[in-house]
C-alpha positions in Angstrom: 78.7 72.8 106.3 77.4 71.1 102.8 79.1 71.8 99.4 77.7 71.0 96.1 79.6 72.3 93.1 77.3 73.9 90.3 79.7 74.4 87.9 83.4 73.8 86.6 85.9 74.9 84.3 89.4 74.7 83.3 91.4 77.7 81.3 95.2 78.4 80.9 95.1 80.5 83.8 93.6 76.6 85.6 90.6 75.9 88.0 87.5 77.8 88.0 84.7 75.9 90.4 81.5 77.9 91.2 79.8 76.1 94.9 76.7 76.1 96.4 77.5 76.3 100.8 74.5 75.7 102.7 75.3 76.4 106.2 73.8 75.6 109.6 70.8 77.3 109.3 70.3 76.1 105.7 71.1 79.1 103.9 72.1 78.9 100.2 75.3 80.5 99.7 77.3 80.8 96.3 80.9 81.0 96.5 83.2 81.8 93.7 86.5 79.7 94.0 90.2 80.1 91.3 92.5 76.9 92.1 91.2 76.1 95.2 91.3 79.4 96.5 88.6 81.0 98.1 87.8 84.0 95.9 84.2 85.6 96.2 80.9 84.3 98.1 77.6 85.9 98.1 77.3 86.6 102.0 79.8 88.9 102.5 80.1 91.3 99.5 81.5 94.5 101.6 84.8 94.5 100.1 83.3 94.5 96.1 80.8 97.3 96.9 83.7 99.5 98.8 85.7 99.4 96.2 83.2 100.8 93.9 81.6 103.3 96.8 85.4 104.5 97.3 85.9 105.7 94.4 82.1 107.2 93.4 82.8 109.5 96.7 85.6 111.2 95.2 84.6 111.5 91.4 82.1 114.5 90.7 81.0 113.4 87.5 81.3 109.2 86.8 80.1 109.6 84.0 82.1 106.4 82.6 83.2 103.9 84.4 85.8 101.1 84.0 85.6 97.8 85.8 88.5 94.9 86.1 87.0 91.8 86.8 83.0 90.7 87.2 83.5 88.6 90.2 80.3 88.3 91.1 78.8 91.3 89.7 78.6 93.5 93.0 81.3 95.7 92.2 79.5 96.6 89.0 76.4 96.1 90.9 77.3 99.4 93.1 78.6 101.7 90.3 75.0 100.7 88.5 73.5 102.2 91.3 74.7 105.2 91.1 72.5 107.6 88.8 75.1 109.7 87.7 76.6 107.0 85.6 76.0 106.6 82.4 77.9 103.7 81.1 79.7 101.1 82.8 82.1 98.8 81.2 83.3 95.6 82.8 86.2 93.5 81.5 86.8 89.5 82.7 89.1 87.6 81.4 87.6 84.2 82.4 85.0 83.3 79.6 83.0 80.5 81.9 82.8 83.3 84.3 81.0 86.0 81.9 78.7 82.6 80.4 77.5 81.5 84.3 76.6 85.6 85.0 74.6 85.5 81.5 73.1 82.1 81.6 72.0 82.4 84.9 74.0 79.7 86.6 74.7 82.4 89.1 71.7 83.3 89.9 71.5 86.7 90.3 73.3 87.4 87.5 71.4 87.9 84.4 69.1 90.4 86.6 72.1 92.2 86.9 73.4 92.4 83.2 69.8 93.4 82.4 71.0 97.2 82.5 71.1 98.8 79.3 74.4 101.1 80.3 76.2 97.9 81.1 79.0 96.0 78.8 80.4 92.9 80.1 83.2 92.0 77.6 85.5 88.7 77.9 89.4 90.4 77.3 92.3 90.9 79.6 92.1 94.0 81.6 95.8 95.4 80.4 95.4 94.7 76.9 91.5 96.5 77.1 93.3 99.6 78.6 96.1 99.4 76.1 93.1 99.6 73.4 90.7 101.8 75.3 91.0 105.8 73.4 92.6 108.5 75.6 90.8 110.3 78.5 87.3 107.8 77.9 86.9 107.0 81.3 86.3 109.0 84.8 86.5 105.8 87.1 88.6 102.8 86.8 88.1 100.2 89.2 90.3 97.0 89.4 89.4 93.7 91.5 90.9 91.2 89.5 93.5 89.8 92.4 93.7 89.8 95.6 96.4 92.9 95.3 100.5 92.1 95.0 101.4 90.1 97.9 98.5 87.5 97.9 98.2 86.6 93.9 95.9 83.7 92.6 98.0 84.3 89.2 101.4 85.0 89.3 100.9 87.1 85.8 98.7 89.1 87.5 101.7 90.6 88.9 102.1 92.7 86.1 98.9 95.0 87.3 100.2 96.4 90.2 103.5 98.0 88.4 104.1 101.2 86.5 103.8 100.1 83.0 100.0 99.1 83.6 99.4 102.1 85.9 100.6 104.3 83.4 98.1 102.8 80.9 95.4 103.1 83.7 96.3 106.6 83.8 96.3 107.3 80.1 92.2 106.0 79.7 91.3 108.6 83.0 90.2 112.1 82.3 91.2 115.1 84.0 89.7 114.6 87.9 89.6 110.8 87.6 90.4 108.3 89.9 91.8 104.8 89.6 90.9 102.4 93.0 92.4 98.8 93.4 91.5 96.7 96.1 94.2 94.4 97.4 93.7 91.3 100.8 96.8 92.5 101.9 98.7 96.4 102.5 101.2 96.6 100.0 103.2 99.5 100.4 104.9 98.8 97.3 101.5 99.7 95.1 101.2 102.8 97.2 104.6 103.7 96.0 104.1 102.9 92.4 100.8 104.5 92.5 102.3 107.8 93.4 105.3 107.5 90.8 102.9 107.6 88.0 100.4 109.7 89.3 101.9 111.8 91.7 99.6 111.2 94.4 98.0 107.6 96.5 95.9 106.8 99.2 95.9 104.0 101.0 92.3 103.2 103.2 92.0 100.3 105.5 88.5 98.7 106.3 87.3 95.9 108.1 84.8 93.1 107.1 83.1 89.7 109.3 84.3 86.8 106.5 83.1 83.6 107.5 83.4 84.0 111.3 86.5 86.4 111.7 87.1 90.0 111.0 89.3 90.6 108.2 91.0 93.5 107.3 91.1 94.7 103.2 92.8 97.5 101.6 91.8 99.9 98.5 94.7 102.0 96.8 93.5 104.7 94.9 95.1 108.1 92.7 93.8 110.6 90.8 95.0 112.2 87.8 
């Protein structure tokens, strides 16, 4: 397997490296990495699009949705897709990672961002919710760790517990739904889930990750 890094940056939150993996039959791969840790690649993109498929299934009007975390734009890249959308916000807190989307350093990216009901908007996710009106949003979507028992930052902590739930809550309309995908069960979100909302679902689903069958987790409630 060759590696060839395409780009590199450093932020408080530390290491940001974007790779090129060719593999044995020469295919270009680009794979997303946060402190050394594995984070997104463009072969396997199951787990972004389920997390944005999950929720669309159970909302009968998105009209507006809400998106933690570009990753690689296929979350977005799914709720896009749907035609009943009409505007799609998506909030990263990494700055590099918004400029390699835009600029074309990934690829795929600025084909993506091309769509006129898209915003991409560098911010952190709980302090756009905390500033986001009342009841503007039928879908929020959240990717921006891997869930509460596998964290790339330790602040991200924060999202998986009441305080920023209830704020998640406060941005949904009547019917909507909040989904957050997490590497590992946590039982613990579930809970916390269903103390602010009154209600969670927990829904398990496998995916092939670089030769082995991995199993991912989306947490969802509805108001």
């Amino acid at each position: 397997m060759e590696y060839v890094e395409i780009a590199r940056a450093e932020s408080v939150r530390g290491e940001l490296v974007l790779r090129e993996r060719r593999d044995d039959n020469t295919r270009s791969v680009l794979e997303l990495r946060a402190n050394g840790i594995f984070v997104k690649d463009t072969v396997e993109t199951t787990s972004e699009r389920a997390l944005a498929a999950a929720a669309l299934a159970v909302v009968v009007d998105p009209r507006d949705v809400l998106v933690g975390g570009v990753g690689l734009g296929f979350t977005m890249h799914e709720v896009l897709a749907d035609v009943r959308v009409e505007s799609c916000t998506v909030v990263e807190i990494e700055p590099a990672l918004v400029d390699w989307m835009r600029d074309g350093t990934v690829g795929h990216g600025p084909k993506m961002l091309a769509d006129a009901r898209l915003s991409l908007t560098v911010a952190d996710i709980g302090d756009a919710l905390a500033e986001a009106p009342a009841a503007s949003c039928d879908l929020v979507l959240l990717d921006v760790d891997n869930g509460p028992g596998y964290l790339v930052h330790e602040e991200n902590a924060a999202l998986y517990r009441p305080e920023f739930l209830t704020r998640a809550r406060a941005v949904l309309r009547p019917a909507g739904t909040l989904v957050i995908w997490a590497a590992n069960r946590a039982p613990g979100l579930e809970d916390a889930l269903r103390a602010v909302f009154g209600n969670a679902a927990e829904t398990t689903y496998d995916v092939h990750m670089q030769g082995r069958e991995v199993a991912y987790y989306l947490y969802s409630a509805r108001t």
